[in-house]
py3Dmol code that shows the C-alpha trace and the ligand (Angstrom):
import py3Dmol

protein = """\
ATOM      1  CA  UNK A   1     118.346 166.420 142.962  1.00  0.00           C
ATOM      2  CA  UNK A   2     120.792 169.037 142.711  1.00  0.00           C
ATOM      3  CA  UNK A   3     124.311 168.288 145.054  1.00  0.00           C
ATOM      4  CA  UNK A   4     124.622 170.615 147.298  1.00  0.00           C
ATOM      5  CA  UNK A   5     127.724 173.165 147.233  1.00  0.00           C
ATOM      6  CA  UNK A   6     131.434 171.558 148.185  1.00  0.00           C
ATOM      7  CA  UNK A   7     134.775 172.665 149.229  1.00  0.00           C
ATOM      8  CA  UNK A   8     137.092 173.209 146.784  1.00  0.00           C
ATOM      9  CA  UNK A   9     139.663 170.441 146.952  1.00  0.00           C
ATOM     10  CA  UNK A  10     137.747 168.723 148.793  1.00  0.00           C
ATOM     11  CA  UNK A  11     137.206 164.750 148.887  1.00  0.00           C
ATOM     12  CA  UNK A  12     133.413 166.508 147.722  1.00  0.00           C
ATOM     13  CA  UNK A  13     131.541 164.777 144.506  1.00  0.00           C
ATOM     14  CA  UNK A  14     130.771 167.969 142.803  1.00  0.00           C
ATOM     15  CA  UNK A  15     134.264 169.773 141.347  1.00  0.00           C
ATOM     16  CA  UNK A  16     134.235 172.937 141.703  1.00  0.00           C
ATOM     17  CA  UNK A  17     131.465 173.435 144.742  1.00  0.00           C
ATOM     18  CA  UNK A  18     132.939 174.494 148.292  1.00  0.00           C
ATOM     19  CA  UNK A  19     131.600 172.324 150.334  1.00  0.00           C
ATOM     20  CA  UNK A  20     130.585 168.152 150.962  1.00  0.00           C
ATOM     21  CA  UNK A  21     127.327 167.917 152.744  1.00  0.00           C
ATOM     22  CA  UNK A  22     126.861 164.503 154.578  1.00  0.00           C
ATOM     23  CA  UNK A  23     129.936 163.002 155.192  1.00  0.00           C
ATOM     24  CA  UNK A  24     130.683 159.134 154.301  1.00  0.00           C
ATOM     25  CA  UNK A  25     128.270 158.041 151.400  1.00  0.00           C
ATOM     26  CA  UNK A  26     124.430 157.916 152.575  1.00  0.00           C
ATOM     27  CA  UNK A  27     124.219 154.216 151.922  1.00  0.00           C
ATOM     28  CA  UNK A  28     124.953 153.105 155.811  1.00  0.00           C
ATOM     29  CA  UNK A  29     122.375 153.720 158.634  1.00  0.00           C
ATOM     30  CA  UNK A  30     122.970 155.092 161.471  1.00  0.00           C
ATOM     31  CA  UNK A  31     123.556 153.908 165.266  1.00  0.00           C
ATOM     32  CA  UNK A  32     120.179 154.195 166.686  1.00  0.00           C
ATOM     33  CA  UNK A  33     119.426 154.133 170.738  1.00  0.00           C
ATOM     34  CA  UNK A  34     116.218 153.784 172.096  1.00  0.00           C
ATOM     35  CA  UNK A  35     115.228 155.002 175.193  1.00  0.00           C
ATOM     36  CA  UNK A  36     112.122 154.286 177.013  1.00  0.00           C
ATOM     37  CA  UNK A  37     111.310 158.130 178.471  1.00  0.00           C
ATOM     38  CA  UNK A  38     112.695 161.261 177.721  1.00  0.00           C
ATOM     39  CA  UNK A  39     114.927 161.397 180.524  1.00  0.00           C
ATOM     40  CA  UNK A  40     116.386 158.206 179.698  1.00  0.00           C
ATOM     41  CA  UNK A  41     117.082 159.714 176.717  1.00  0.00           C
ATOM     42  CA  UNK A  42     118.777 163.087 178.351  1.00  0.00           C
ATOM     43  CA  UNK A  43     120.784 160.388 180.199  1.00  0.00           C
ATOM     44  CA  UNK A  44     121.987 158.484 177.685  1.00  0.00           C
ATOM     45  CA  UNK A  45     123.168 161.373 175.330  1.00  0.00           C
ATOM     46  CA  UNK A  46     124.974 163.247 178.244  1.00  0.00           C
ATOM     47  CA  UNK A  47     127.233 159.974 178.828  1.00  0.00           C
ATOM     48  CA  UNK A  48     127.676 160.046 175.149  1.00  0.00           C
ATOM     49  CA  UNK A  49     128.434 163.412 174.887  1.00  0.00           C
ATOM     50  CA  UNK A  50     130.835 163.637 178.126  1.00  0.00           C
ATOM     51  CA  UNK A  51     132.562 160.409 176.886  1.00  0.00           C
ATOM     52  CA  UNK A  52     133.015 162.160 173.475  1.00  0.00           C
ATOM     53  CA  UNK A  53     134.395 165.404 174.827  1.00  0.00           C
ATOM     54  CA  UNK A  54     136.532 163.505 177.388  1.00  0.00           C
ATOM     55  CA  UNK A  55     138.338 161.264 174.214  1.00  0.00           C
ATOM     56  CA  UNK A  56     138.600 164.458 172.732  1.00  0.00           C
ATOM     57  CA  UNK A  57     140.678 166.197 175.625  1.00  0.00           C
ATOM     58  CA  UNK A  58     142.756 163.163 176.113  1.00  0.00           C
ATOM     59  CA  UNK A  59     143.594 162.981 172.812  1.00  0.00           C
ATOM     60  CA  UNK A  60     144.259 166.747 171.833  1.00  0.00           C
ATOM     61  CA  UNK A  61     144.328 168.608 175.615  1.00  0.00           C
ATOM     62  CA  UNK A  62     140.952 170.219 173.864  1.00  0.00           C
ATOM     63  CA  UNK A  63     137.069 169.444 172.996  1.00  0.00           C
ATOM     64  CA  UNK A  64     135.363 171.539 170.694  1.00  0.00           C
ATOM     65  CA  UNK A  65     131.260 170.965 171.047  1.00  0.00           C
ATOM     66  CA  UNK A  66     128.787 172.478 169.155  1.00  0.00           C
ATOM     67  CA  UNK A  67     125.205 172.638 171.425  1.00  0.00           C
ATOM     68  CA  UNK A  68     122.319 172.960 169.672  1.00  0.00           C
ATOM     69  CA  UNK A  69     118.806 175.458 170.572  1.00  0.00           C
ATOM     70  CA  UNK A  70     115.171 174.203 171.201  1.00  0.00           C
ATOM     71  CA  UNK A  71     114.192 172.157 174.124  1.00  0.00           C
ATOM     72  CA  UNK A  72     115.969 168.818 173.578  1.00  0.00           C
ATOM     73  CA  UNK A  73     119.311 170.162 175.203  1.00  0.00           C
ATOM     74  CA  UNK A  74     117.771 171.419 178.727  1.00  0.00           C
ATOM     75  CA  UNK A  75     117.533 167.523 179.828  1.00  0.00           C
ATOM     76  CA  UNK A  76     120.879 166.546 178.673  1.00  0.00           C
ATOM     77  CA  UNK A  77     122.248 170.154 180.761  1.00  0.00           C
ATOM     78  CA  UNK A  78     120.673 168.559 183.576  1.00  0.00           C
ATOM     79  CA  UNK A  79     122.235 165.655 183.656  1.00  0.00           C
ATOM     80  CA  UNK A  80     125.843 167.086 182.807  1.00  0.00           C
ATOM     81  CA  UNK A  81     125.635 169.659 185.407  1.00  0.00           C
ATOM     82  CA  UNK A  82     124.813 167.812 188.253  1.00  0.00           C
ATOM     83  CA  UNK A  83     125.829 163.474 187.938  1.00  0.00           C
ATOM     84  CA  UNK A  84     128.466 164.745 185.025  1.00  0.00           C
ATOM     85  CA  UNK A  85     130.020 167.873 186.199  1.00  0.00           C
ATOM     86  CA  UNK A  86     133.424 166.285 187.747  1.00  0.00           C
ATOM     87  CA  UNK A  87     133.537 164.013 184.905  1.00  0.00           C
ATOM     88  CA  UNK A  88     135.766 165.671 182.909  1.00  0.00           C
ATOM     89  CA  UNK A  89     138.216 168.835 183.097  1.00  0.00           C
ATOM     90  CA  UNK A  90     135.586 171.307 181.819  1.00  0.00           C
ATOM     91  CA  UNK A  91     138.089 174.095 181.644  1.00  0.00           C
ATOM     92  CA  UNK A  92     139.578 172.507 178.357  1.00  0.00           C
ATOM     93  CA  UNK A  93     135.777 172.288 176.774  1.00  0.00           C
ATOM     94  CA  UNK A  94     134.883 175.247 174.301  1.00  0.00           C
ATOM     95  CA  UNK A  95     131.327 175.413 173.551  1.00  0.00           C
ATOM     96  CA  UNK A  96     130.015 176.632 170.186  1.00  0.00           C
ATOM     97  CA  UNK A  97     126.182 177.048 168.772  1.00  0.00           C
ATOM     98  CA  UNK A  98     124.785 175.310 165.774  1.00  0.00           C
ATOM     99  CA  UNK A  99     122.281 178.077 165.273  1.00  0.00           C
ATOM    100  CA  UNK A 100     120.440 180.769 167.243  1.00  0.00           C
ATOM    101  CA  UNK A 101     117.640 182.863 166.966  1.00  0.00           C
ATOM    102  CA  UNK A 102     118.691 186.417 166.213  1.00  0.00           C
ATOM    103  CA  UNK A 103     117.605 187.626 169.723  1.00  0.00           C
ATOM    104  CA  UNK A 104     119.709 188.679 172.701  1.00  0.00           C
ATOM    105  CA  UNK A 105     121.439 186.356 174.753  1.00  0.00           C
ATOM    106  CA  UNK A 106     118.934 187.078 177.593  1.00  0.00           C
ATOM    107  CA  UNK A 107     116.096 186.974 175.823  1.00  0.00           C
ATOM    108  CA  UNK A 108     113.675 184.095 176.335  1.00  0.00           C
ATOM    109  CA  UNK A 109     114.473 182.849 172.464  1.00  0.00           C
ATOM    110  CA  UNK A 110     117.971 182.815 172.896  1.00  0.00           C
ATOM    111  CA  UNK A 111     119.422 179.338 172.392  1.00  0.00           C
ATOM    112  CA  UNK A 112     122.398 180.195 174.452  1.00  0.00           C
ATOM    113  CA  UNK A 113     119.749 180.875 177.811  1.00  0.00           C
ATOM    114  CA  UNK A 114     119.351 177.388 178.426  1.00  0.00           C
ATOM    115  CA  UNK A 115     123.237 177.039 179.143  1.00  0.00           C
ATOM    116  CA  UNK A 116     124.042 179.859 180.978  1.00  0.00           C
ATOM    117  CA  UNK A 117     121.218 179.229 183.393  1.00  0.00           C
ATOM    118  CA  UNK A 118     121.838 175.358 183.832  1.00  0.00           C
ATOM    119  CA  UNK A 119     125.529 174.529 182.946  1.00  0.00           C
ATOM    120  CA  UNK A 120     127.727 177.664 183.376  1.00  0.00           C
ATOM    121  CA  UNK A 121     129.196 179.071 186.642  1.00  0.00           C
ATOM    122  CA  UNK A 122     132.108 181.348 185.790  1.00  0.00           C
ATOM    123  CA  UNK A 123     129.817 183.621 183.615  1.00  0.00           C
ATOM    124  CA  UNK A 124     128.418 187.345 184.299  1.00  0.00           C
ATOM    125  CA  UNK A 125     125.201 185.312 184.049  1.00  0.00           C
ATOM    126  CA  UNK A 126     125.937 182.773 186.477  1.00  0.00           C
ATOM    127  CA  UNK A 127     123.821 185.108 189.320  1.00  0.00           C
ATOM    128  CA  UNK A 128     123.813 182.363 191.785  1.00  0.00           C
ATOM    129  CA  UNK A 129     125.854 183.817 194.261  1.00  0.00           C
ATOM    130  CA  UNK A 130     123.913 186.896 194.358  1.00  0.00           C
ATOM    131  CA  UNK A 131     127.310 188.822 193.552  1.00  0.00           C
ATOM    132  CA  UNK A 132     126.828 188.763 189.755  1.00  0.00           C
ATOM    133  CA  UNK A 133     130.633 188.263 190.032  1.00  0.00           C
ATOM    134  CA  UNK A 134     131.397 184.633 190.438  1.00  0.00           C
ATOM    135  CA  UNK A 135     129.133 181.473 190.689  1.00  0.00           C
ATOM    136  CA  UNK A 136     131.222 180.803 194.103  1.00  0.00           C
ATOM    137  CA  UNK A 137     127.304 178.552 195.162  1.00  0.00           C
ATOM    138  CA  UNK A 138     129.071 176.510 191.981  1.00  0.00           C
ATOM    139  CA  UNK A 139     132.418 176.493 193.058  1.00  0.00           C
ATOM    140  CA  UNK A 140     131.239 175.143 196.737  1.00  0.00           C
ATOM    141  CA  UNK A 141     129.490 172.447 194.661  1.00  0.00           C
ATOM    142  CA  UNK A 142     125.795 174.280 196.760  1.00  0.00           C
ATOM    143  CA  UNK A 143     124.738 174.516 193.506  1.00  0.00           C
ATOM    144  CA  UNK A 144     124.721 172.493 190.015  1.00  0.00           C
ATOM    145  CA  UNK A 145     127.091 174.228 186.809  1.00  0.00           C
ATOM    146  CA  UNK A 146     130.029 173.457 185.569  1.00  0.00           C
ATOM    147  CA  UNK A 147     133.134 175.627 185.931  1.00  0.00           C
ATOM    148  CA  UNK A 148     134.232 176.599 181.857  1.00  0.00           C
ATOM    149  CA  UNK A 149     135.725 180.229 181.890  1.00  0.00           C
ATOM    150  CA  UNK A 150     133.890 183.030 180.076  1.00  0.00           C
ATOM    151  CA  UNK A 151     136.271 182.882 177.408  1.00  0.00           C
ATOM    152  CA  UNK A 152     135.040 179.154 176.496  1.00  0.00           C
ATOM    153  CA  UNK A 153     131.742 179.737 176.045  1.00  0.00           C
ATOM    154  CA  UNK A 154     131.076 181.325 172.041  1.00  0.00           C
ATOM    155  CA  UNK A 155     127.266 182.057 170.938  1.00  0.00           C
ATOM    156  CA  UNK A 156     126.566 183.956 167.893  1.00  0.00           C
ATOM    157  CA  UNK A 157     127.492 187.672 168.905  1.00  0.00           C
ATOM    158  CA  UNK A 158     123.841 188.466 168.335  1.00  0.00           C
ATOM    159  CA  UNK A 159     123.744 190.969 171.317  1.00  0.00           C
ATOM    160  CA  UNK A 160     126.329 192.711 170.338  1.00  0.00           C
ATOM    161  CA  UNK A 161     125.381 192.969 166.809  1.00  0.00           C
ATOM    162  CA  UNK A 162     121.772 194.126 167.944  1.00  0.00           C
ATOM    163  CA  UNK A 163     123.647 196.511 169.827  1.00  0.00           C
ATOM    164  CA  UNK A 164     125.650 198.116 167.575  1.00  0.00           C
ATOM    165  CA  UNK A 165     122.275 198.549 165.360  1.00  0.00           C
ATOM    166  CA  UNK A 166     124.203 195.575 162.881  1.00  0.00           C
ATOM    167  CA  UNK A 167     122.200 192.411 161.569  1.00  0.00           C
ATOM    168  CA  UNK A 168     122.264 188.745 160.965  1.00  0.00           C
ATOM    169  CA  UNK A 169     124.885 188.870 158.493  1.00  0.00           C
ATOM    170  CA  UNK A 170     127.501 191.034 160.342  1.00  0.00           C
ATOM    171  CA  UNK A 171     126.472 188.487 163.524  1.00  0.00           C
ATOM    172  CA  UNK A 172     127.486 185.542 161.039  1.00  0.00           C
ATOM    173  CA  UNK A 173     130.214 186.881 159.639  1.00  0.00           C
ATOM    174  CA  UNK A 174     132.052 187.659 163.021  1.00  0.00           C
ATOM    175  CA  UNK A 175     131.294 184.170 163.913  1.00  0.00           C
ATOM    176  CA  UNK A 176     132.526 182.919 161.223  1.00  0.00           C
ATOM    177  CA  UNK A 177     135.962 185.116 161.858  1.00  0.00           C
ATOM    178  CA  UNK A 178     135.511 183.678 165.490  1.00  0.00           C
ATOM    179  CA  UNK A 179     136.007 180.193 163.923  1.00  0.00           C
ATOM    180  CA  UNK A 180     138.686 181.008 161.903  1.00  0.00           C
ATOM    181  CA  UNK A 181     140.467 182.404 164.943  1.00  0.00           C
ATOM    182  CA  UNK A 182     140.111 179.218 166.971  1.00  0.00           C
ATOM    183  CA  UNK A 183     142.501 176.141 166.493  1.00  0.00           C
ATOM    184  CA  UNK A 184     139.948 174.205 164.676  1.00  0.00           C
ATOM    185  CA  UNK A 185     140.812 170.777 163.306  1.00  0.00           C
ATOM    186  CA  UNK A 186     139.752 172.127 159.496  1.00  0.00           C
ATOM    187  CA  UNK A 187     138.364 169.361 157.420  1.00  0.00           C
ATOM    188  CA  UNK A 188     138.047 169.834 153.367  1.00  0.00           C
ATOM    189  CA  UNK A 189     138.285 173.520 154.167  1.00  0.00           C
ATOM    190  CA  UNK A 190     135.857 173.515 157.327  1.00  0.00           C
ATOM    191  CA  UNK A 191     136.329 173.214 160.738  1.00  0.00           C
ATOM    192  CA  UNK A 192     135.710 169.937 162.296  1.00  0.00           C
ATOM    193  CA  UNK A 193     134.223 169.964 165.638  1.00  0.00           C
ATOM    194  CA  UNK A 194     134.335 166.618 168.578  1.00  0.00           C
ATOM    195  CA  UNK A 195     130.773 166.696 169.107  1.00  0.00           C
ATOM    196  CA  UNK A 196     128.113 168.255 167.783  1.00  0.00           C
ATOM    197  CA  UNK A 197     124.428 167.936 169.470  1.00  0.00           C
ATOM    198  CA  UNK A 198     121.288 168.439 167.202  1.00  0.00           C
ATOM    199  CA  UNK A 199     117.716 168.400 167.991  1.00  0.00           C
ATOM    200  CA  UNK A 200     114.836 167.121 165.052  1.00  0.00           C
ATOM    201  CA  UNK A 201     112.727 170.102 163.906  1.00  0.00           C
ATOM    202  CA  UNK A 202     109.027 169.098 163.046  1.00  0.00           C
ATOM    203  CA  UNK A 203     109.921 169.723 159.076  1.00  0.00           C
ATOM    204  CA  UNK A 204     112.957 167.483 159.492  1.00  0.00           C
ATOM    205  CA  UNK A 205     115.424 171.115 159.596  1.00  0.00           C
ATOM    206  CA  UNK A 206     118.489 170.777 161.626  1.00  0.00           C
ATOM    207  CA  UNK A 207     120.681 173.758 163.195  1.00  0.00           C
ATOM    208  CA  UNK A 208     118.435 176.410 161.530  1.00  0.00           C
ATOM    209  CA  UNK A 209     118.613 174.770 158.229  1.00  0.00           C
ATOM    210  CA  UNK A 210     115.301 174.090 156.674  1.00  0.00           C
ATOM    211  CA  UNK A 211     113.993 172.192 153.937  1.00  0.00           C
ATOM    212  CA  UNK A 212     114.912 174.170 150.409  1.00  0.00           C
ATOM    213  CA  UNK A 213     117.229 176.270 152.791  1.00  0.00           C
ATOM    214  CA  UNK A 214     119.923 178.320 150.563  1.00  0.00           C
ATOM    215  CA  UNK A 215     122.612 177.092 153.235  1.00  0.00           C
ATOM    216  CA  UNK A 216     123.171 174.266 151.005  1.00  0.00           C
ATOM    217  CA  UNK A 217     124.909 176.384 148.211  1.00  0.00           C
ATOM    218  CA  UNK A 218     126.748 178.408 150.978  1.00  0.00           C
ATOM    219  CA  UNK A 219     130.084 177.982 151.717  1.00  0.00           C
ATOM    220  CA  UNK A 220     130.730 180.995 154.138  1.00  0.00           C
ATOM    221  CA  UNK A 221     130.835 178.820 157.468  1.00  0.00           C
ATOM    222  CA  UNK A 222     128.253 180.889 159.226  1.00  0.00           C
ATOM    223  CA  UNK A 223     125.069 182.414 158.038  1.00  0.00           C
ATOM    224  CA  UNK A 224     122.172 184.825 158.470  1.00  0.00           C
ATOM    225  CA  UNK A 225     118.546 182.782 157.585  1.00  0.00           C
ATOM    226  CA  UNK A 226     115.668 184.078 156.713  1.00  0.00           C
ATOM    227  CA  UNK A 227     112.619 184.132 159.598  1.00  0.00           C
ATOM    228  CA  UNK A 228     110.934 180.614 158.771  1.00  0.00           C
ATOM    229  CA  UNK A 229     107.308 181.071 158.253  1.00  0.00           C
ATOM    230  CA  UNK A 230     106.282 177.664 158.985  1.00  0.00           C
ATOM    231  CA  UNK A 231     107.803 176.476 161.894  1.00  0.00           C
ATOM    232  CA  UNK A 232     108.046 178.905 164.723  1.00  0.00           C
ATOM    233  CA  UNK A 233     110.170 180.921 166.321  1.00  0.00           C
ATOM    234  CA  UNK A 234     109.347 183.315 163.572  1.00  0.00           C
ATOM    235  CA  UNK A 235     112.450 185.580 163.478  1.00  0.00           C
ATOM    236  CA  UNK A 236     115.614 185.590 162.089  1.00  0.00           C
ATOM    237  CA  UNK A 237     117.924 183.047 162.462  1.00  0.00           C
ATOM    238  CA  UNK A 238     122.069 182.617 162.193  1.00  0.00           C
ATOM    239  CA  UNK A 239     123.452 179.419 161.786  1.00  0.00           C
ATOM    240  CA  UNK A 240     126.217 177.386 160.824  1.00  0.00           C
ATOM    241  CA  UNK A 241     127.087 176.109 157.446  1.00  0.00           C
ATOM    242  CA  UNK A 242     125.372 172.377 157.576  1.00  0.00           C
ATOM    243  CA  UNK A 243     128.495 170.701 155.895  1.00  0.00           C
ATOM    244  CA  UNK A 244     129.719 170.847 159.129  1.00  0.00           C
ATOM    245  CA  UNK A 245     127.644 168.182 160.236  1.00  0.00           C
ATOM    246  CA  UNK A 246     129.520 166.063 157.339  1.00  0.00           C
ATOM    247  CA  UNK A 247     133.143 166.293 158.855  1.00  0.00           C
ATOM    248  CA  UNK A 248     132.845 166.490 162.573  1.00  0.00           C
ATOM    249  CA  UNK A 249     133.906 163.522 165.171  1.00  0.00           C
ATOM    250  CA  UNK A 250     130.904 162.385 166.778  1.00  0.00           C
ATOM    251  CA  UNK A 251     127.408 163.721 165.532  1.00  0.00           C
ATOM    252  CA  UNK A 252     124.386 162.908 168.349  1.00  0.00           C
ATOM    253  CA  UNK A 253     120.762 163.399 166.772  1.00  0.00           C
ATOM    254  CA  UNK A 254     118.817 163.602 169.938  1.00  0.00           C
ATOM    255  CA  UNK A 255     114.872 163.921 170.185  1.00  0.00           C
ATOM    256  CA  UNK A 256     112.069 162.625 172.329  1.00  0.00           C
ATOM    257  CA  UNK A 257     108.255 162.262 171.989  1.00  0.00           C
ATOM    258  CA  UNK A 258     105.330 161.568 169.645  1.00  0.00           C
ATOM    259  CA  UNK A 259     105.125 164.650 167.686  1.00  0.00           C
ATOM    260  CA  UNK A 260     108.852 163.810 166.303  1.00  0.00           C
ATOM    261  CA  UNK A 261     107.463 160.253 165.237  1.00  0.00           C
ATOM    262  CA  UNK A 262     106.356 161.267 161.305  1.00  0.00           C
ATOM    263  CA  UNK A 263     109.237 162.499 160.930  1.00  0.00           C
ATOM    264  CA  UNK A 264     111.814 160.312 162.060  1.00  0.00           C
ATOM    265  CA  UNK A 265     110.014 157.803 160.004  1.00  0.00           C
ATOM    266  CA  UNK A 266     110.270 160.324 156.754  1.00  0.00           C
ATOM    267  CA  UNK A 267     114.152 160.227 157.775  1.00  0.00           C
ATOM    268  CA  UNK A 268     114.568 156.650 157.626  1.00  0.00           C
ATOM    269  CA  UNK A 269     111.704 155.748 154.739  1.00  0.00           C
ATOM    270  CA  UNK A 270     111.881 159.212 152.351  1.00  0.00           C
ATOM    271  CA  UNK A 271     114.373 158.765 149.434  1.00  0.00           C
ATOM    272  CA  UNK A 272     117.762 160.754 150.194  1.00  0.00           C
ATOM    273  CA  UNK A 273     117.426 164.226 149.570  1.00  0.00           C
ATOM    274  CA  UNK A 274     119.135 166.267 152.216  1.00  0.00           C
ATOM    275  CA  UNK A 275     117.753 169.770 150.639  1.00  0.00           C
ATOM    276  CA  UNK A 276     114.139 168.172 150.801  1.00  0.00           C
ATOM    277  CA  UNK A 277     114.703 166.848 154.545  1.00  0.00           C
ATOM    278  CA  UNK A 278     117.905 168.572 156.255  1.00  0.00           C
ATOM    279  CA  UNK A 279     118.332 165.950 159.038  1.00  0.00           C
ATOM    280  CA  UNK A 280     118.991 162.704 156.479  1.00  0.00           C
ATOM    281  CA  UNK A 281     122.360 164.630 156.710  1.00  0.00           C
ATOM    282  CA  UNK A 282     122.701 162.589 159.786  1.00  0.00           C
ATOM    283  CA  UNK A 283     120.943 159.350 158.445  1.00  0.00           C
ATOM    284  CA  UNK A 284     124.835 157.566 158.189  1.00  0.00           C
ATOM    285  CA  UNK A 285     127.010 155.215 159.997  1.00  0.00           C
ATOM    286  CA  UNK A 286     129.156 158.335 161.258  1.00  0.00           C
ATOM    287  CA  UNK A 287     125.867 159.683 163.175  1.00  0.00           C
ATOM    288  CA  UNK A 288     124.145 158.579 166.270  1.00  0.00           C
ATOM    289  CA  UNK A 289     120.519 158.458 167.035  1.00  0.00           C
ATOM    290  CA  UNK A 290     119.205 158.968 170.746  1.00  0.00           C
ATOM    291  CA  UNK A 291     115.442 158.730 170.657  1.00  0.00           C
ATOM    292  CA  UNK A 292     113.012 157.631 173.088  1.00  0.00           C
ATOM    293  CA  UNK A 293     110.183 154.993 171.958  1.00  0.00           C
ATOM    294  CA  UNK A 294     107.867 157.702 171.202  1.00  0.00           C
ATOM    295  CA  UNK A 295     109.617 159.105 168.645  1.00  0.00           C
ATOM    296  CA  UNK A 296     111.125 155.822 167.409  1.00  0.00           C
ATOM    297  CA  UNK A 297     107.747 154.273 166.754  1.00  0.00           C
ATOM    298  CA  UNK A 298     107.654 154.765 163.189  1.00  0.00           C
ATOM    299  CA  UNK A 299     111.179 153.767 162.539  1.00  0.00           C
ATOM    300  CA  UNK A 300     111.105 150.840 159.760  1.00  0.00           C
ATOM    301  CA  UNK A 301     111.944 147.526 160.901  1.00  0.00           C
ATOM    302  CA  UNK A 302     115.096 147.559 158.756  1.00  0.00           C
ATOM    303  CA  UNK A 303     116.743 150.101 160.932  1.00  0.00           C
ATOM    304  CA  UNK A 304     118.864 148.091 163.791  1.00  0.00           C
ATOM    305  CA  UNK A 305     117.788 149.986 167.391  1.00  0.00           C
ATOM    306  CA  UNK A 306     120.296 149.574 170.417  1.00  0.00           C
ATOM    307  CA  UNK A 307     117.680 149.793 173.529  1.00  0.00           C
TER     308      UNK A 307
END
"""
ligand_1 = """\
17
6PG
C 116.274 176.048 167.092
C 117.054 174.773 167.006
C 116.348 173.759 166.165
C 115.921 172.656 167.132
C 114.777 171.857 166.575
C 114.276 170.852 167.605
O 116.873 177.103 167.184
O 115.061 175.957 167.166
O 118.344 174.818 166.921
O 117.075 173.231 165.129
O 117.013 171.826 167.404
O 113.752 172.728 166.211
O 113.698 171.543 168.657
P 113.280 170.782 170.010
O 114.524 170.349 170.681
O 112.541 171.811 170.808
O 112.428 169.611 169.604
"""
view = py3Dmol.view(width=600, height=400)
view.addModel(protein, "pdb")
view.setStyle({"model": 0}, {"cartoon": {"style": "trace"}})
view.addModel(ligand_1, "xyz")
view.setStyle({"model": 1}, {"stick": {}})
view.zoomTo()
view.show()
């Protein structure tokens, strides 16, 4: 196996390469939590997540957390918006995107929808009040959301780039200039976020990295990827660079269900080969598992489960 690419001067393996993939060495397993239902499973990962963000603001007046796309965040929103939203000072959270698809943010593929209908108030999108001006039903607590400024809220720019006729690229390359921009905690030459939320893909991708994926030898720290033929959505995707994964605070793997069961157990039985299977970027003692017992029921018996 090939390393991936490292950052130059960083702690990374591989002189030379721009950026280290994975983190701490892959020899430690992960904290693994099993819940018994889905929702449990939601539950458990918004605590995690709030608690996360919260140590965060205490300990720098700012959390940084990147969200991730599919289906697996929508029960975690729940949760946050309505039992979590007065946990924490949401005003000092900035939310970022692993990946999206290259869609419009109001377009049923967008990874961003799932927020701005469930979690933010203070948005043009927030509609509630019927004003299209200001999620005042959120305000008055009449309605679930949490209250983050506009200005805290970053998805890929993919409607503006679609807009302005520009394509994946352009869209990850003003990200990437987005990041730069932001007082990132910058980690072996990328930024370092306090959480970061990923869902499992079916092939074992994570953000929109896929097995064999190029964004292994990348180092710019967001990226245009190719439509994926085998797993669906079918379009274009932008992402960012996977190595963040290897230097951020506190990394939650969250999926539910029996279709995620093979692989999980590739994850935790296949030798380590993050190009091969993406999310073994997580498989270390810096990452945390949520799954419920679904998905956890081909985990080896070697890997210790917290229920
Ligand atoms: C995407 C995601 C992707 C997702 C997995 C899991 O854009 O599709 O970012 O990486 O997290 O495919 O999807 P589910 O949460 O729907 O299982």
């Amino acid at each position: 196996m090939t390393e991936p690419a490292s950052a130059a001067g960083a702690g990374a393996s591989t002189a030379g390469a721009a950026i280290a993939i994975g983190g701490p060495p892959a020899i430690d397993e992960p904290e693994v939590i099993v819940g018994a239902t889905p929702d449990e499973v939601s539950d458990r990962a918004a605590r995690r997540i709030v608690d996360r963000l919260g140590a965060a603001i205490a300990q720098h007046g700012r959390a940084d957390f990147v969200t991730t796309g599919g289906s697996t965040p929508v029960g975690i929103y729940d949760v946050i918006a309505s039992t979590l939203r007065d946990a924490i000072d949401w005003s000092l959270v900035h939310f970022w995107w692993s990946d999206d698809r290259f869609v419009p943010r109001d377009h049923p593929l967008s990874n961003v929808q799932a927020a701005d209908s469930i979690l933010f108030a203070v948005s043009q999108f927030a509609g509630q009040s019927g004003n299209l001006l200001d999620g005042s039903d959120v305000e008055r607590g009449l309605e679930p959301g949490l209250l983050v400024p506009a200005a805290n809220v970053h998805p890929f720019p993919c409607t503006e780039a679609i807009a302005h006729a520009r394509g994946p690229e352009w869209c990850a390359g003003r990200y990437a200039q987005e990041l730069q921009d932001a007082p990132l905690r910058v980690v072996h030459g990328i930024p370092a976020f306090d959480v970061i939320l990923l869902g499992l893909g079916p092939d074992g991708h994570i953000m929109s990295v896929f097995p064999g994926s190029e964004a292994f030898d990348r180092t710019e720290w967001a990226l245009a990827i190719p439509a994926p033929s085998h797993v669906g959505p079918h379009g274009a995707r932008v992402t960012l660079n996977p190595a963040m994964v290897g230097v951020s605070r506190a990394v939650l793997m969250v999926t539910s269900g029996e279709s995620k069961a093979d692989v999980v157990g590739r994850v935790f039985t296949e030798p380590r080969d993050v190009r091969q299977l993406p999310a073994q970027m997580v498989r270390n003692r810096a990452s945390t598992w949520i799954v419920d017992e679904a998905a956890a029921s081909k985990l080896p018996p070697k890997v210790k489960r917290t229920g």
